[in-house]
Backbone as a printed PyTorch tensor [residue, N CA C, xyz], in Angstrom:
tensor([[[ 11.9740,  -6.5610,  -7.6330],
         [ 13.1130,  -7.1050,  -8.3470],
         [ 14.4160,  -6.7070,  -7.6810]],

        [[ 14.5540,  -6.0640,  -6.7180],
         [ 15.6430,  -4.9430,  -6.3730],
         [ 15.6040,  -5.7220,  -5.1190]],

        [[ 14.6100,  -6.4960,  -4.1310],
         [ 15.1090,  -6.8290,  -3.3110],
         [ 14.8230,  -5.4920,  -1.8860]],

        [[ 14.5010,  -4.6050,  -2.3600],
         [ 14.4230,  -3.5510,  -1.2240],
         [ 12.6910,  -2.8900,  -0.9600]],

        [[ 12.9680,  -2.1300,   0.5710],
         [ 11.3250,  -1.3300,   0.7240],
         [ 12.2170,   0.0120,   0.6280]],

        [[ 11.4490,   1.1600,  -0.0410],
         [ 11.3660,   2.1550,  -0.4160],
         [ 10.2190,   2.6610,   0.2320]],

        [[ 10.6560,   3.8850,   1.0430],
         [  9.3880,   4.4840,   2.2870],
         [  9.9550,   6.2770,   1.0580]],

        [[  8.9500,   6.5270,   0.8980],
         [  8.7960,   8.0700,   0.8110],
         [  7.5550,   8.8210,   1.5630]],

        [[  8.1000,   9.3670,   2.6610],
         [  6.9890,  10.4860,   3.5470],
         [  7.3720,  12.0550,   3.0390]],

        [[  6.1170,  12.7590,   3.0390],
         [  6.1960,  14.2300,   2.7900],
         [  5.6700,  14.4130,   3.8790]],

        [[  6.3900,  15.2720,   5.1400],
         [  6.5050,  15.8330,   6.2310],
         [  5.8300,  17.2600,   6.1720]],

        [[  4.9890,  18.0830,   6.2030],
         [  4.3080,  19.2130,   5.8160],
         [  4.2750,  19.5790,   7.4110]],

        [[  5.2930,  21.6190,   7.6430],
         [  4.9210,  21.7380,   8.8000],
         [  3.8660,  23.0050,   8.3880]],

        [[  2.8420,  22.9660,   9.3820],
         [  1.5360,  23.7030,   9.0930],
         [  1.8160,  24.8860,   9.8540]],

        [[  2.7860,  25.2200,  11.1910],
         [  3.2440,  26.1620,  11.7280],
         [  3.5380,  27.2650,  11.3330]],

        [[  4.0710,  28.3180,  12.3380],
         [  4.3180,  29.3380,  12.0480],
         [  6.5140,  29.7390,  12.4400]],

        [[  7.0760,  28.2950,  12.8100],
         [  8.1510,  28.5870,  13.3830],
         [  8.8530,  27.1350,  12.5610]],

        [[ 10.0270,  26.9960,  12.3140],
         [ 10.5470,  25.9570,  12.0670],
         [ 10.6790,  24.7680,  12.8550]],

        [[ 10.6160,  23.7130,  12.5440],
         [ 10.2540,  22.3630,  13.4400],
         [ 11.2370,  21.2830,  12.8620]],

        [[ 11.9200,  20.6320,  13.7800],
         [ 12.8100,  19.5080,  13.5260],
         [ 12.2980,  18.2230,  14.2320]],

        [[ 12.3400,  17.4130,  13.4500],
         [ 11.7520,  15.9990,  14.4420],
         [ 12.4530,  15.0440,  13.6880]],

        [[ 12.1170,  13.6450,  14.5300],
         [ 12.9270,  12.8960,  13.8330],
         [ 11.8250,  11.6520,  13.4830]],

        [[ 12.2060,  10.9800,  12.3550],
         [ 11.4070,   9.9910,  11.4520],
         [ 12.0880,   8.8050,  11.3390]],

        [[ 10.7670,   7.6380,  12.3570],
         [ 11.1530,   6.5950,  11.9770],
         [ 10.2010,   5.6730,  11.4700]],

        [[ 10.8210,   4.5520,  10.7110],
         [  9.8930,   3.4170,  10.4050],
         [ 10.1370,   2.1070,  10.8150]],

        [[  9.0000,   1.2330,  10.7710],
         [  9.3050,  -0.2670,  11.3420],
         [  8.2560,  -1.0830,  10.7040]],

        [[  8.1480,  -1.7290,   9.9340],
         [  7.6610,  -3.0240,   9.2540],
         [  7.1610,  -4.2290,  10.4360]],

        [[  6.1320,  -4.0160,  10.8880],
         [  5.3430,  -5.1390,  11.1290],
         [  4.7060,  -6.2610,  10.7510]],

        [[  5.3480,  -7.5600,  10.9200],
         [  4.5410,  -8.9660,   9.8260],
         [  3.7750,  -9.5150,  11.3210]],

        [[  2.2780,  -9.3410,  11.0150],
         [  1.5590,  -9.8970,  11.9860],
         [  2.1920,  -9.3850,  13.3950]],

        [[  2.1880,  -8.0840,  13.6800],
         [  2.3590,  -7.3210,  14.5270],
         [  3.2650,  -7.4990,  15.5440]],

        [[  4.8040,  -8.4040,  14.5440],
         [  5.9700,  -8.6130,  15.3600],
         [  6.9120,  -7.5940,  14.6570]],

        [[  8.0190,  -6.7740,  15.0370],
         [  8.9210,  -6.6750,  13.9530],
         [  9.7310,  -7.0230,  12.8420]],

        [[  9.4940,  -6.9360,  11.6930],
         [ 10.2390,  -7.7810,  10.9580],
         [ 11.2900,  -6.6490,  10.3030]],

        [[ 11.4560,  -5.6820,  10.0810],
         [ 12.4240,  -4.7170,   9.3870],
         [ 12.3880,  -3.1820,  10.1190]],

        [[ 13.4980,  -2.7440,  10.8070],
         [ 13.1460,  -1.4820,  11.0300],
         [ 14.3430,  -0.1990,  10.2210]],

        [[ 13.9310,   1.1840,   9.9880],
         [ 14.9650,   1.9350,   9.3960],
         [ 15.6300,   2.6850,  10.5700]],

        [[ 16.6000,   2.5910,  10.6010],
         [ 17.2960,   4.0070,  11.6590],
         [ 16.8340,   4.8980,  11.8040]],

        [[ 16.5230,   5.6610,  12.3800],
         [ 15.7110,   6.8910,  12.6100],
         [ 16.1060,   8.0020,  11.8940]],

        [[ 15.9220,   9.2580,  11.2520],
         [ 16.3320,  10.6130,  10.8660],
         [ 15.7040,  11.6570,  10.9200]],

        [[ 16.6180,  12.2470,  11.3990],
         [ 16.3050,  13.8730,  11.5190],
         [ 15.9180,  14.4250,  10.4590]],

        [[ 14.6390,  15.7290,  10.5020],
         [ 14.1670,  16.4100,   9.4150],
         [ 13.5710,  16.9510,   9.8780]],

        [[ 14.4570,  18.5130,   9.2910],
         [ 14.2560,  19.6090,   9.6630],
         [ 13.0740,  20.7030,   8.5290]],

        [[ 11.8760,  21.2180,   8.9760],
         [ 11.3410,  21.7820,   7.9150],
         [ 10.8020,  23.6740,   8.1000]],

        [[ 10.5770,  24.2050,   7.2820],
         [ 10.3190,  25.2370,   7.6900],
         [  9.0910,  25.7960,   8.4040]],

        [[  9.1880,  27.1300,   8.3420],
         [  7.6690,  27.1720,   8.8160],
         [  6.4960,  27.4560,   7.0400]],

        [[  5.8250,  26.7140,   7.1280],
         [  4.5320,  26.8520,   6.2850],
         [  5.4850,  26.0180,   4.9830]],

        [[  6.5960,  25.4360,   5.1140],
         [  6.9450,  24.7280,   4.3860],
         [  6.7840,  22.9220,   4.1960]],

        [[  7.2660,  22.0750,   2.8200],
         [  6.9540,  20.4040,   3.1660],
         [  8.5540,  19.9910,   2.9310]],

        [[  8.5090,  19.0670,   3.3920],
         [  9.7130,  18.3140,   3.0900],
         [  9.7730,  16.6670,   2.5700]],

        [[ 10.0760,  15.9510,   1.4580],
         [  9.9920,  14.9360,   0.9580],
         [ 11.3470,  14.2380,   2.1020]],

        [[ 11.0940,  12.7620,   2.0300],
         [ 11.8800,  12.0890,   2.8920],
         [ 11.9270,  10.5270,   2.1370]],

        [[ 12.9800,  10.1160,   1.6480],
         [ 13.0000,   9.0070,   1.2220],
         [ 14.0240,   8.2260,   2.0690]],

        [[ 13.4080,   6.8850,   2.5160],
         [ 14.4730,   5.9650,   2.9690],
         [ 14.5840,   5.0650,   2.4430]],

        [[ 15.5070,   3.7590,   2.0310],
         [ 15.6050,   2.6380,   1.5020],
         [ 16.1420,   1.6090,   2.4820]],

        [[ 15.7950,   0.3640,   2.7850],
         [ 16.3780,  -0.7390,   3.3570],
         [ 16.1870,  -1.8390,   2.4990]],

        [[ 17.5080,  -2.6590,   2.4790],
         [ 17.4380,  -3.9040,   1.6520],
         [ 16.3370,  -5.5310,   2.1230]],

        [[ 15.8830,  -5.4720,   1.6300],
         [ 14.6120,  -6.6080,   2.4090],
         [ 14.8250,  -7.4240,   1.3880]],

        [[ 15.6820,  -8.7040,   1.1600],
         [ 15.4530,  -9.4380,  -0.1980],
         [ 14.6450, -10.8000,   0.2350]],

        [[ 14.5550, -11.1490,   1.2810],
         [ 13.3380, -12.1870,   1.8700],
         [ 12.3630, -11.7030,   2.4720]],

        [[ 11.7240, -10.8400,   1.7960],
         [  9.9620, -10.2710,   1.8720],
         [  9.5080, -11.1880,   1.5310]],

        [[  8.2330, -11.0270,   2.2040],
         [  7.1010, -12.2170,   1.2370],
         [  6.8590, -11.3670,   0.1600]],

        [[  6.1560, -12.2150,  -1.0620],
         [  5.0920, -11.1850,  -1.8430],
         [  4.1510, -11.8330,  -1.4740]],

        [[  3.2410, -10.3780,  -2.2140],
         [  1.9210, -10.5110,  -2.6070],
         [  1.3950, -11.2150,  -3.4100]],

        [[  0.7550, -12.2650,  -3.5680],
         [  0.6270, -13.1650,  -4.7900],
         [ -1.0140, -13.3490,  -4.9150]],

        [[ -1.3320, -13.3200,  -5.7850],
         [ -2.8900, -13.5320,  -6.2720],
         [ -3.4950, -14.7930,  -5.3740]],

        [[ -3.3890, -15.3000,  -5.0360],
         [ -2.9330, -16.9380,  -4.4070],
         [ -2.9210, -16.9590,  -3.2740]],

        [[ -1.8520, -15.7210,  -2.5470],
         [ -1.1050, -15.9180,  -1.3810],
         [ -0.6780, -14.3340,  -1.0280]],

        [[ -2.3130, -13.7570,  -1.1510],
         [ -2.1430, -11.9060,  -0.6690],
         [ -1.4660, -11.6470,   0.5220]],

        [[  0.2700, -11.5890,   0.8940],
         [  0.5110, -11.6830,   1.9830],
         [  0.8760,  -9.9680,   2.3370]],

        [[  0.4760,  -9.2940,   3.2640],
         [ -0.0540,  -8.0790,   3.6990],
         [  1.1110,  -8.0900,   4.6860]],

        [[  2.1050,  -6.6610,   4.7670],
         [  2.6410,  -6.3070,   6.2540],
         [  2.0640,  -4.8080,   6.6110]],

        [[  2.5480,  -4.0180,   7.6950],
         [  2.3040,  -3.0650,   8.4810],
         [  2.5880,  -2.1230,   8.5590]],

        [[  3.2760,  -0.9760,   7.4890],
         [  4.6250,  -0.4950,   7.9730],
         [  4.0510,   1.4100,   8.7250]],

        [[  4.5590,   0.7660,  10.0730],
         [  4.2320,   1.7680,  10.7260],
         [  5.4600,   3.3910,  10.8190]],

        [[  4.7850,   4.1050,  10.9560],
         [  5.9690,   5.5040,  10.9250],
         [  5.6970,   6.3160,  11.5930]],

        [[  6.4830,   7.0000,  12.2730],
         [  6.2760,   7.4620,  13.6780],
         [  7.3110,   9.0100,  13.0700]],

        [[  6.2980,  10.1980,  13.9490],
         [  7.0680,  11.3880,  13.1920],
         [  7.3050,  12.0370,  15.1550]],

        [[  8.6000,  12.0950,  15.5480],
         [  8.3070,  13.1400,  16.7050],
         [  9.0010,  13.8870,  16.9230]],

        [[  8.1270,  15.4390,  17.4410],
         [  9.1720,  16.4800,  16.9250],
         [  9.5350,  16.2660,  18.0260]],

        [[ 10.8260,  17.9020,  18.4830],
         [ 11.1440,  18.0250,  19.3440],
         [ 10.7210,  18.5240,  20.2560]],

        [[  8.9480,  18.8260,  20.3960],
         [  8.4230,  19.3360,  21.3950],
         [  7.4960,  19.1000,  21.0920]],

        [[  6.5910,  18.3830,  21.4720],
         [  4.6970,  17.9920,  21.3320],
         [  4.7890,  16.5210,  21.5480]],

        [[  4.3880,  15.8070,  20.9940],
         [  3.6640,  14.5170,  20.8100],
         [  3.9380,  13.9850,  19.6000]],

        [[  4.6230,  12.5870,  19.9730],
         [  4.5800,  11.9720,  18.4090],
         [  2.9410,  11.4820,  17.8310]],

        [[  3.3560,  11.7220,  16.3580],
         [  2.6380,  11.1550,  15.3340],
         [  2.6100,   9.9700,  14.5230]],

        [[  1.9380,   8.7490,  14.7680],
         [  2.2740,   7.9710,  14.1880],
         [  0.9380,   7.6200,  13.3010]],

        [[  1.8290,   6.8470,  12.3530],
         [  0.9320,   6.5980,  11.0570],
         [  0.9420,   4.9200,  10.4010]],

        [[  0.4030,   4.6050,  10.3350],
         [  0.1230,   2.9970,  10.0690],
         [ -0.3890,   2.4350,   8.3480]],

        [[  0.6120,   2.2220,   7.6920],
         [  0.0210,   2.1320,   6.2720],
         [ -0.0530,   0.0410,   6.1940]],

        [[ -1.0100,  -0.0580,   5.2070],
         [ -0.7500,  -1.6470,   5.2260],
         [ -0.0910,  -1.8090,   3.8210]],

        [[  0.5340,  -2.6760,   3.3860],
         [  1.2270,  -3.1410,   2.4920],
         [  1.2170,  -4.0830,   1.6350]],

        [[  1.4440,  -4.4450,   0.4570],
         [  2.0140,  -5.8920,   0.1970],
         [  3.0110,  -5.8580,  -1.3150]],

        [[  4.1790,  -6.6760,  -0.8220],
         [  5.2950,  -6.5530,  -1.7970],
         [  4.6590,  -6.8860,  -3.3750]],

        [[  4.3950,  -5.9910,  -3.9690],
         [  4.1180,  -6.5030,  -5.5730],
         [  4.6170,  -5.8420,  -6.7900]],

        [[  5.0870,  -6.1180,  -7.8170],
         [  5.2880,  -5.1610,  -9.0890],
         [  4.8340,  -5.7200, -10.3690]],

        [[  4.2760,  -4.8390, -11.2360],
         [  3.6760,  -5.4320, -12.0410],
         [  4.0980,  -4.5530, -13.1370]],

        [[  4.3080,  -5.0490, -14.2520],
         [  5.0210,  -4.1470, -15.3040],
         [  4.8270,  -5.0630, -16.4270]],

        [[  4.9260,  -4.6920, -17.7440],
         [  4.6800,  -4.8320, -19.1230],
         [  6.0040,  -5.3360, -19.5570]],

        [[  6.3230,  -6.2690, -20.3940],
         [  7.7270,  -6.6900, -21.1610],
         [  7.1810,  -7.0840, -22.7040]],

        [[  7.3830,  -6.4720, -23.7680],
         [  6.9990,  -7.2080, -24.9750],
         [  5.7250,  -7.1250, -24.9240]],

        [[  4.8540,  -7.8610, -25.3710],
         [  3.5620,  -8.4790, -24.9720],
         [  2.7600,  -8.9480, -24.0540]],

        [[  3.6720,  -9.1140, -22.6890],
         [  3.5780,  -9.6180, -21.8450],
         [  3.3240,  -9.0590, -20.1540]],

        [[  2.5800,  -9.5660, -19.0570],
         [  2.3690,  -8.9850, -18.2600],
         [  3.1890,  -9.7020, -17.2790]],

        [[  3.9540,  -9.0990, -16.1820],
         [  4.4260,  -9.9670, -15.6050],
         [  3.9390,  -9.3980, -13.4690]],

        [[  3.5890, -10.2390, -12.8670],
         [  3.3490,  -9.8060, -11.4230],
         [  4.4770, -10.5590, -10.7840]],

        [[  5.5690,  -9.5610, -10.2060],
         [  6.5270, -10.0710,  -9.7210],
         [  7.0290, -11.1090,  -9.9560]],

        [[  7.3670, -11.2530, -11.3260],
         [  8.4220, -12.0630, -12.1430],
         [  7.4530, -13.1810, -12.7050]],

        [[  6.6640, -13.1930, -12.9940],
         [  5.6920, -14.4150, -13.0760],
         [  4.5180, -13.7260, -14.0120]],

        [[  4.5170, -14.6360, -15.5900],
         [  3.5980, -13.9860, -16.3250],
         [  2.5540, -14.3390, -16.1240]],

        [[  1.6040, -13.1500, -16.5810],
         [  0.0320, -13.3200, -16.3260],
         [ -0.7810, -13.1410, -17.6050]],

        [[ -1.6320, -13.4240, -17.6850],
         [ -2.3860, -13.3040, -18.8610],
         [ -3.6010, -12.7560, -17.5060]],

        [[ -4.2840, -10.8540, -17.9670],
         [ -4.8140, -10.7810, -17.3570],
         [ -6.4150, -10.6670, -17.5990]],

        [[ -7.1150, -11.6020, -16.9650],
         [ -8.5560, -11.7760, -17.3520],
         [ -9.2380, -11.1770, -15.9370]],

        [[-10.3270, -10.3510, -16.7550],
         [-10.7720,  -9.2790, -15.6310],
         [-12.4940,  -9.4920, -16.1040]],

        [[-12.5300,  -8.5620, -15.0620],
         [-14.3440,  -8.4310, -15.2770],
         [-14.7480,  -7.2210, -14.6530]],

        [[-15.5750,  -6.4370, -15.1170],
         [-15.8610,  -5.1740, -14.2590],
         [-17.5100,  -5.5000, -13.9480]],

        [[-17.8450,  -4.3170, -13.5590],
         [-19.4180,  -4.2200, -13.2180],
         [-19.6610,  -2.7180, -12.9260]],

        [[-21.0130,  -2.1610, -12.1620],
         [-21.2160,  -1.0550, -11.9920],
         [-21.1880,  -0.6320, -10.6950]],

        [[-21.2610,   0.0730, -10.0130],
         [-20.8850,   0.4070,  -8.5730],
         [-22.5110,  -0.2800,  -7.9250]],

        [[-22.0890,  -0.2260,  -7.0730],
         [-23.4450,  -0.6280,  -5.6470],
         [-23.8330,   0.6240,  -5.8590]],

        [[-25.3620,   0.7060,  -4.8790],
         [-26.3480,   1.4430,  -5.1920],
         [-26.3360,   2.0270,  -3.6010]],

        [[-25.8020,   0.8070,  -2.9620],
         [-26.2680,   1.3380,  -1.5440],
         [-24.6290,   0.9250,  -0.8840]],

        [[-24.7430,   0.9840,   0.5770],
         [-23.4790,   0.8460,   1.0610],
         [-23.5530,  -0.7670,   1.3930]],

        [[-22.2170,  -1.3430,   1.5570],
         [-22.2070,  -2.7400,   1.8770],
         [-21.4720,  -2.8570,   2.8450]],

        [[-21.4420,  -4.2880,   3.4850],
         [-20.5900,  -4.7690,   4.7350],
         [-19.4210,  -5.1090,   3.7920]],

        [[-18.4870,  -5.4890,   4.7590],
         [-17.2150,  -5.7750,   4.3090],
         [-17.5480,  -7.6310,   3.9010]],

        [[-18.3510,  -7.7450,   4.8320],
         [-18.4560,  -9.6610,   4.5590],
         [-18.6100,  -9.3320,   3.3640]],

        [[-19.8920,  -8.7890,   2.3030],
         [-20.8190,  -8.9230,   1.8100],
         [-19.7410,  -8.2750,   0.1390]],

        [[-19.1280,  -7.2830,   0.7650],
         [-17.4390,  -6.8420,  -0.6980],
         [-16.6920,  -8.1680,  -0.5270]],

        [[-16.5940,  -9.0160,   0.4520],
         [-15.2960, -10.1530,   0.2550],
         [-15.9950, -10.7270,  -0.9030]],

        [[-17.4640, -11.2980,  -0.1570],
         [-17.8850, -12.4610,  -0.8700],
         [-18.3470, -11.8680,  -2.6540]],

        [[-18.3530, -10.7000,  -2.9100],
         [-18.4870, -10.1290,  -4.5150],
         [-16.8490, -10.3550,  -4.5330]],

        [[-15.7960,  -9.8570,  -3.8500],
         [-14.6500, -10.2640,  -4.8230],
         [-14.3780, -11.7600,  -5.0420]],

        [[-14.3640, -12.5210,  -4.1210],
         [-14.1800, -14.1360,  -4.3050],
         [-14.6830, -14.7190,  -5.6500]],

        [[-15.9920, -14.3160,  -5.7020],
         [-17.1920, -14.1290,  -6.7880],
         [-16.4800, -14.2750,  -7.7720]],

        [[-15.7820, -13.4240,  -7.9720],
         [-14.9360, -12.4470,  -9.3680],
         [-13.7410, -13.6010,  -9.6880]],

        [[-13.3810, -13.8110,  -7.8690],
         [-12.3570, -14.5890,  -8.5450],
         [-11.9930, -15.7320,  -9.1350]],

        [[-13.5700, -16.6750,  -8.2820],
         [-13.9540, -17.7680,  -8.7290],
         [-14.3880, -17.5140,  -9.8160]],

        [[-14.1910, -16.9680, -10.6480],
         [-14.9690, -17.0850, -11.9160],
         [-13.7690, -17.0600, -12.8490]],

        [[-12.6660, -17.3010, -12.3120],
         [-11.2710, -17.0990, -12.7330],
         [-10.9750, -16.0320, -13.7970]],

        [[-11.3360, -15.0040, -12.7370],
         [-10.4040, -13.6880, -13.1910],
         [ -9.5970, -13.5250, -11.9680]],

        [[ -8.2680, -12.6260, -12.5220],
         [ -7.3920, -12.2230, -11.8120],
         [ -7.0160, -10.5010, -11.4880]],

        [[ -8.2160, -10.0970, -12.2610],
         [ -8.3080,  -8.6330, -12.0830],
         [-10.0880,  -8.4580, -12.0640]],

        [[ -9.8780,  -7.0670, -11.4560],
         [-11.6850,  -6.9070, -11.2780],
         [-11.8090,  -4.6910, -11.9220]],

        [[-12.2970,  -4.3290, -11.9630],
         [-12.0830,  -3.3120, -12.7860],
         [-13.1130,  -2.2290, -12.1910]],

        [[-13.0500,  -1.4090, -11.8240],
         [-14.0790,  -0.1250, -11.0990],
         [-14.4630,   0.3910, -11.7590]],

        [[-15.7900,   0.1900, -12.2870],
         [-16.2780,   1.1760, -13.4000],
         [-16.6030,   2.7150, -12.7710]],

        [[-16.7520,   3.1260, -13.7490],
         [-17.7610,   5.0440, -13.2530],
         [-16.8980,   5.3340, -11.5460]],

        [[-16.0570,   6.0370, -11.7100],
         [-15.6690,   6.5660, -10.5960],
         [-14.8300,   5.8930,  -9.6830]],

        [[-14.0330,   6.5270,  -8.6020],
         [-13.5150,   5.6490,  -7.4930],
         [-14.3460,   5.1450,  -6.1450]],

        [[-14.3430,   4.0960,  -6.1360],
         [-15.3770,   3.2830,  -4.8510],
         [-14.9070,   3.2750,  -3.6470]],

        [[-15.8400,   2.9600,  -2.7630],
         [-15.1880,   3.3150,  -1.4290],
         [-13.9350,   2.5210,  -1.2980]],

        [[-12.9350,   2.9160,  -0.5440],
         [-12.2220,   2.5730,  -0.1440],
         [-11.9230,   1.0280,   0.8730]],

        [[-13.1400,   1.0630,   1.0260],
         [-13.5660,  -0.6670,   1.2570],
         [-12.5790,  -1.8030,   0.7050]],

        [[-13.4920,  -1.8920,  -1.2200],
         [-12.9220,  -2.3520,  -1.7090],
         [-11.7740,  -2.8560,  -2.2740]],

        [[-11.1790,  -1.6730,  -1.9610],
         [ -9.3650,  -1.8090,  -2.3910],
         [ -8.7570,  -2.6670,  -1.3940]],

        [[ -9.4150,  -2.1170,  -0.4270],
         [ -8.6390,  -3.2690,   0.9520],
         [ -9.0710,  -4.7530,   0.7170]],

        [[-10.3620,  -4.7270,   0.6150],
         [-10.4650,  -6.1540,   0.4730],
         [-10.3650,  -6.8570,  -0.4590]],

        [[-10.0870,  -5.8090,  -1.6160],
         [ -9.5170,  -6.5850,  -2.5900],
         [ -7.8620,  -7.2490,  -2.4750]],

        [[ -6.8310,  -6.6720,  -1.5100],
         [ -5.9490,  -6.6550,  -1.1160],
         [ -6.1180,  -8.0700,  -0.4930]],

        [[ -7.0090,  -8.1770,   0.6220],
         [ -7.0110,  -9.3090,   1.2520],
         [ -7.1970, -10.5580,   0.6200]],

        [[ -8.2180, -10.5270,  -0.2660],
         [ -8.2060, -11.6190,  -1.3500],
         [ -7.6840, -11.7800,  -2.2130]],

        [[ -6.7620, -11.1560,  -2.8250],
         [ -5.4740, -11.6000,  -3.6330],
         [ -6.5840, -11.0560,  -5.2080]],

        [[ -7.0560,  -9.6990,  -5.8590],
         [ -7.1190,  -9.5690,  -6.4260],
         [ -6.8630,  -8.0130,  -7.0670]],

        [[ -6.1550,  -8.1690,  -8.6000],
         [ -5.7530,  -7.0410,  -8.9030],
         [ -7.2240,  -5.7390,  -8.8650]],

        [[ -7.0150,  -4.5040,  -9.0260],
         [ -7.8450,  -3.9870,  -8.8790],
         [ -7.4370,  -2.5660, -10.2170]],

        [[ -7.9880,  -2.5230, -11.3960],
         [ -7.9210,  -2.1230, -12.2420],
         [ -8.9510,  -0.8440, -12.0330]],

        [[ -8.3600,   0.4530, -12.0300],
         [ -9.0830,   1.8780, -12.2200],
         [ -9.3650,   2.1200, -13.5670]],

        [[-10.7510,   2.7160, -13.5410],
         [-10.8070,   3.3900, -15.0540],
         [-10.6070,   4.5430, -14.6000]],

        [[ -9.6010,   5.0960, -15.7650],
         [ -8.9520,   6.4150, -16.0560],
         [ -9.9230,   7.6380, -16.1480]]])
């Protein structure tokens, strides 16, 4: 709603001496640049962490849409002043979803959300084999799918990402 990406990194130095490096980020859409932050310095102690928040205004992001799961890159690069940078690669997609009244809304757009859960796999699966169970789900017109008994591999979340479906934790 704000129109902006919000990056928060916690920088943790594991050392024994204080370490300054500098932190940057860059937003990849299909592995061109599409947004980058200025770089900053951050300085941390020894055996200490340091929180790091940046903001840039992005008001023509794609979203993420149930429909139209559109995914970016946003890569972050930590390098101190002596070793080797660190870089880190998270994937993304612009979405917010929040409660008004009665109502559910996914990035400005109400939903009425119809879900379906099930029980975990027994054995491990291919990734083809998780698309084609979420599609499943979705063709069956739900818009959420629900993880029963525990958190599942990490598979799923991604590909639930890719196919444009919400992914509901039990608590």
């Amino acid at each position: 709603r704000n129109g902006q990406l919000s990056v928060r990194v916690r920088v943790r130095n594991e050392s024994t001496s204080p370490v300054t490096a500098t932190l940057a980020h860059r937003v990849l859409d299909q592995g061109v640049p599409a947004l980058t932050f200025a770089p900053q310095d951050v300085s941390v102690a020894a055996g200490e962490t340091a929180d790091v928040v940046v903001v840039a205004d992005w008001p023509d992001a794609r979203l993420w849409d149930l429909d139209h799961p559109y995914l970016y890159h946003l890569e972050t690069t930590l390098t101190p002043s002596v070793g080797a940078p660190d870089t880190l690669t998270t994937r993304f997609g612009f979405r917010e979803f929040w409660p008004a009244g009665d109502s559910l809304f996914l990035n400005g757009i109400k939903r009425t959300l119809r879900a379906t859960s099930c029980w975990p796999p027994t054995g491990p699966m291919t990734r083809a084999a998780i698309r084609q169970v979420l599609l499943d789900v979705k063709a069956g017109h739900n818009l959420a799918f629900r993880l029963h008994t525990q958190p599942w591999p990490t598979l799923w979340y991604d590909v639930a990402d890719e196919v444009g479906l919400l992914i509901v934790e039990e608590a």
